[in-house]
N, C-alpha and C positions, 0 to 999 in steps of 0.2 A: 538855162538854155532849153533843156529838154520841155517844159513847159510851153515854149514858143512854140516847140518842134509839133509837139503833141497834138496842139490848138490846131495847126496847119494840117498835120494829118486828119483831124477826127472833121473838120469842115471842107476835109476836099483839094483845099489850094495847093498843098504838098502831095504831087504823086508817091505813091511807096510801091515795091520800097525803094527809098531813096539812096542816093549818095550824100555824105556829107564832106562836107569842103572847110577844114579844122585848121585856121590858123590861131599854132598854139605854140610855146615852151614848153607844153607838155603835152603827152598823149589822151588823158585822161579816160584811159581803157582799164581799170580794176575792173576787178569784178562784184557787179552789181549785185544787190539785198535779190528775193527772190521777187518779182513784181506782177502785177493783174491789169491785164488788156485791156480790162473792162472798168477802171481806175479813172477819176476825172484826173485834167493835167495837173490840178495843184495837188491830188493824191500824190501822183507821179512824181514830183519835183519834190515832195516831201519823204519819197525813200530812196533818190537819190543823192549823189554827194558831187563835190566837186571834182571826185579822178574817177569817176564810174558811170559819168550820164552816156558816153557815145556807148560802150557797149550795151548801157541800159537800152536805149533804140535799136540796138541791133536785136535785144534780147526781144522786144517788143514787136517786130518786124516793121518798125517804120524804117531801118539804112542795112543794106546791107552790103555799102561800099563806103569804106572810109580812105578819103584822100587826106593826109595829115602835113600841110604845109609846114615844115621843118625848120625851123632857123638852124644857122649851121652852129649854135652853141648848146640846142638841146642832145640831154644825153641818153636819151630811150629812143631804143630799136635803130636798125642802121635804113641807107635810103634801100629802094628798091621797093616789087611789086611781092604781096605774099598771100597764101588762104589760110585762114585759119574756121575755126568753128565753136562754139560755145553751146553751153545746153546746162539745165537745172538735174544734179544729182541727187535724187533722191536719197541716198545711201548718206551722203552728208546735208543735204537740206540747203546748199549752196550752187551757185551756178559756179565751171567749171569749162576751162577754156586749154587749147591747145595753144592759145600765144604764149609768150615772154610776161606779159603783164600779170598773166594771173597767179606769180607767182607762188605761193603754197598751195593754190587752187589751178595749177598747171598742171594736166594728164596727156597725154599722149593719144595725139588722132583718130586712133583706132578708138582709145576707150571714150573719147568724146562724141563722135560720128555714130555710136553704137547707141548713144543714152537719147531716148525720146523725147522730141520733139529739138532735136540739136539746128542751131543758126548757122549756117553757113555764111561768110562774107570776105569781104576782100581786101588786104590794107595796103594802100599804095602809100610811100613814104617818100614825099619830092621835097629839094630844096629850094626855100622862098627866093626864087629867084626867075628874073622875066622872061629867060627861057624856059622852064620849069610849066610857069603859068599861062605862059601861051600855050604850051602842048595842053595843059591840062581844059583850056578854053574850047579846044576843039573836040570832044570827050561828054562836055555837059550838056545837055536835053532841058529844054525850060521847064520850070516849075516839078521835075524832075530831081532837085540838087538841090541840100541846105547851105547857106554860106553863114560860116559859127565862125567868128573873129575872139580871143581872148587878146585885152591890150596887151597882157602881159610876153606875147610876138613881138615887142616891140624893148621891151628891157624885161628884167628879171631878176628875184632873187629868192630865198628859199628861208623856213622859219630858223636858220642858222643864222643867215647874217641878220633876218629880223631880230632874234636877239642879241647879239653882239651892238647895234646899232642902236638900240633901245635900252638897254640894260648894262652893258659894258661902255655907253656912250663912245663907241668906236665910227670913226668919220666912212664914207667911201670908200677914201682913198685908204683907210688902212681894211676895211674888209676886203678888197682885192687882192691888198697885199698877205693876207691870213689867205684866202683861196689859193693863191699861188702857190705857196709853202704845201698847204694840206691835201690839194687836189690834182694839181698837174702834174704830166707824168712827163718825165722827159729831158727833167732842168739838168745843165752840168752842174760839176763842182763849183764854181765860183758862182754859176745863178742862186742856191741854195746858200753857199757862204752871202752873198749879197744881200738875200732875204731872211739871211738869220735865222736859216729852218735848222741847220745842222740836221741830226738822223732823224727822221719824220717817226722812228718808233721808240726812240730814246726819252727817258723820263724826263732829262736835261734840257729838252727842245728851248732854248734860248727864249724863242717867240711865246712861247705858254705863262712866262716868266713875267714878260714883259706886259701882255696880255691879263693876268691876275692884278698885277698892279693898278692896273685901269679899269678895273672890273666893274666896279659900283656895285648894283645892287645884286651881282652873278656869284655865288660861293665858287668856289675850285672845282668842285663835283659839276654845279652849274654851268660853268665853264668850259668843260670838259664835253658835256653831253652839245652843248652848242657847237664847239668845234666839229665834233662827230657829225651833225645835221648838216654842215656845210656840202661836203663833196656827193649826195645823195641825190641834189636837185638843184638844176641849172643858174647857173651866175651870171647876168651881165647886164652893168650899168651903161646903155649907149650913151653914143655922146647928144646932143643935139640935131646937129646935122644927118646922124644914122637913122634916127629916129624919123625925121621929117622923110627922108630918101624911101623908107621901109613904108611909111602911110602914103606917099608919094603914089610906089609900084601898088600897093593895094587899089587904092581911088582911083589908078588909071584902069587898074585891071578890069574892076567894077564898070567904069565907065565903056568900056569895049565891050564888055558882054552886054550892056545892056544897049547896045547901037547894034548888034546883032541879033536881039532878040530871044538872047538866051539868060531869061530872069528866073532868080531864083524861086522855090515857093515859100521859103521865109528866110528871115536874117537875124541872126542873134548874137549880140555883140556886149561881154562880159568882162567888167573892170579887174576881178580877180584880187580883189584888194585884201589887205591884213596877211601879208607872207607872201607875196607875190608879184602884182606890179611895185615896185617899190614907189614909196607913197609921193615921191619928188616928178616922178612923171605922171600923175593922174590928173591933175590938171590941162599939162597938153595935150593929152591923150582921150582925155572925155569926148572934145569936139569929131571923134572919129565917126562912132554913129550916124549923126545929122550927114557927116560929108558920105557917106556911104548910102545913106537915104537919097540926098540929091543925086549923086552919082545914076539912080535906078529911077530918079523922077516920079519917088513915092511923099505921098506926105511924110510927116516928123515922123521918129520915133515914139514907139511907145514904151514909157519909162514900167517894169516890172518891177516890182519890192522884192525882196528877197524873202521866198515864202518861209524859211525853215532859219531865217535871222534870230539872234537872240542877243542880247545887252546883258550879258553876264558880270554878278559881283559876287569874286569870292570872298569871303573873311574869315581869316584866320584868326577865332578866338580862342586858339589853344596857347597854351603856356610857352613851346616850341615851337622852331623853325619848319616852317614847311616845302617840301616843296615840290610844285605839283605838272605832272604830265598828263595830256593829250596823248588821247587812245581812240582811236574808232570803237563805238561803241561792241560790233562783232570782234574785235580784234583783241590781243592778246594782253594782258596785266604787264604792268612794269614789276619788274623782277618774276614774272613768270614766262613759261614757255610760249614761244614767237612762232614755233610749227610753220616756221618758213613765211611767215608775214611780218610785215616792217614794223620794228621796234616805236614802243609811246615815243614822243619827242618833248622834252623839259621844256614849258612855258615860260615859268616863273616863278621864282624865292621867296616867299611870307615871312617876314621876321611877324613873333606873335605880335599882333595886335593890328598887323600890316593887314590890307585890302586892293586885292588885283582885280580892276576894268576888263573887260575882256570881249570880241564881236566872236562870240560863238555861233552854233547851230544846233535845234533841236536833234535827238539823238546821239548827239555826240558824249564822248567818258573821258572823265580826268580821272586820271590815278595818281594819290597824292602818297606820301613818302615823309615820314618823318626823317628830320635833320638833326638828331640828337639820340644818343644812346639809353635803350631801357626806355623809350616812348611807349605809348602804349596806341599809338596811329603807327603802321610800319607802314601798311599797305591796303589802302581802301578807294574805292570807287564808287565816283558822283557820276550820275547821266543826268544830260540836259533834258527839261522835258517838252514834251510837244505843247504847244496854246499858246504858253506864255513868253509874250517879246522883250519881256525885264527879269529874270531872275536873281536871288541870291541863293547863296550858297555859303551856309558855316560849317566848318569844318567840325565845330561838336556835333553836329548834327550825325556824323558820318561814325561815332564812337557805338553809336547804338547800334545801326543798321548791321544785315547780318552779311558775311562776308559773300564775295561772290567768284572769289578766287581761292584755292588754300593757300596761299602766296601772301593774303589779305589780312592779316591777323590783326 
């Protein structure tokens, strides 16, 4: 997206700074790498990530009003209007924010507002609904205003149930029924007897039981760490008709502003796929684009590659089992200190000899983990690298290199 954004800034079409108008399931506010104004856009899309482009524009001064279209199942930030500020600390070489998002990189107002050259902006948090987007209709300024759609506004799910659904070959209908149990808050005694969660902190838990059974290619530990991933980031499979109603209110919305004359100065509209729109709706959901372009009476879309895509193949030609997590590359080792950033999140299980497919991203780190006692892989970490759109990755490979954690032996 930011790439879009970028293009429209640096040629004019997009006044700044702007608002952005973020229909999402997530907020995608981290905090962003440290970045350069003076950057072409594919620079720019290549040191951002998928939960850190809106503040990367804030940090850049192309938005400094985020409106975050809310469905009422996402779980970040409540509704309401709020200011926040952000700014690059020198002291830690990170940018550094008074929101909720940036958590381990959260300070306090004072000490953010103090650090030069700090971003000031706005975050209004409405829910997607046609009262919501009428108020917010009256608000926006042509060419003024980015309009950022993620499908994944329309259903959703999170690399938890990606793998239970891939890996433990668990249907739908029973990953909802695992969300229920592990996530919601509220159930009486017989909801819980009924879902067979019994005490959600009990080793017993009935459902884990039943769940290992089915596991396939998941170990217990595997297992475990996937359950964990579920309740972190938002669930929901709509139905059909929800789905239609929800692109329905968009397309109309679209079509109102633009019979008023209030167009935006660019549109960016992102499938979010591989842990996110769940892959059963991206088919109906492709055609949203195009109806969003005619809606504005622009030519087609223009289809963008994914600048920082990579076709990742791991292989595991070691003796033992492996098994390897997903790390922001800044971000912290598995079995090392998390300094208040979100824990690696378990991929996938290598029995030796085994080879995991995988749609990564340059920059990004796996941290792998051996699965057998007295290994001599515990803990070491592969980054993806920048150029190349096909990688592999052997995991002997990683015996030699030199540790980049003390955690990594």
């Amino acid at each position: 997206a930011i790439f879009g954004w970028s293009e429209a800034w640096k040629s004019g079409d997009l006044r700044t700074p702007a608002t952005v108008v973020h229909f999402d399931s997530h907020a995608d506010m981290a905090m962003p790498r440290p970045l350069n104004a003076s950057a072409s856009s594919l620079e720019l899309a290549a040191r951002t990530e998928i939960n850190d482009f809106v503040t990367a524009a804030v940090a850049l001064g192309i938005v400094n009003r985020v409106v975050w279209v809310r469905p009422e199942w996402a779980i970040e930030h409540e509704h309401g209007h709020f200011r926040y500020a952000l700014a690059l600390d020198p002291a830690v070489g990170a940018f550094v924010s008074d929101a909720p998002f940036a958590m381990g990189l959260q300070r306090s107002p004072e000490v953010v507002g103090a650090l030069p050259g700090a971003r000031h902006f706005e975050l209004e948090v409405i829910p997607f609904s046609q009262e919501s987007l009428d108020v917010l209709a009256s608000q926006l300024q042509p060419q003024s205003f980015i309009l950022d759609v993620d499908l994944d506004t329309f259903a959703t799910e999170n690399h938890g149930c990606r793998n239970l659904r891939r890996d433990a070959n668990l249907t739908v209908a029973d990953i909802q029924r695992v969300v229920a149990c592990a996530c919601e808050q509220g159930l009486s005694d017989a909801e819980w007897d009924a879902y067979a969660c019994g005490d959600r902190q009990a080793n017993g838990w009935p459902l884990r039981a039943e769940l290992l059974a089915r596991a396939g290619a998941l170990s217990e530990g595997a297992l475990e760490d996937s359950l964990a991933l579920l309740c972190g980031q938002p669930v929901r499979y709509s139905s059909e008709a929800d789905v239609e109603a929800g692109v329905h209110m968009l397309v109309s919305w679209v079509q109102r502003l633009q019979g008023a004359g209030t167009l935006p100065g660019v549109v960016t509209v992102a499938e979010s796929t591989d842990g996110y729109l769940p892959p059963q709706y991206l088919d109906r959901l492709r055609p949203v684009a195009g109806k969003l372009a005619d809606a504005l009476g622009v030519g087609p879309p223009t289809w963008v590659p994914c600048t920082r895509c990579v076709a990742l193949s791991i292989v595991n030609d070691l003796e033992v089992p492996i098994e390897v997590f997903w790390v922001d590359e800044d971000g912290p080792a598995e079995g090392g200190p998390t300094d208040g950033r979100a824990p690696p999140a378990l991929v996938a299980s290598l029995a030796p000899g085994a080879r995991a497919q995988m749609d990564s991203f340059s920059g990004h780190a796996f941290d792998f983990r051996a699965d057998a006692e007295g290994a001599r892989l515990q803990f070491r970490r592969g980054l993806v690298l920048f150029g190349e759109q096909r990688q592999e990755l052997r995991l002997s490979a990683l015996l030699e290199a030199t540790p980049q954690h003390p955690s990594e032996l």
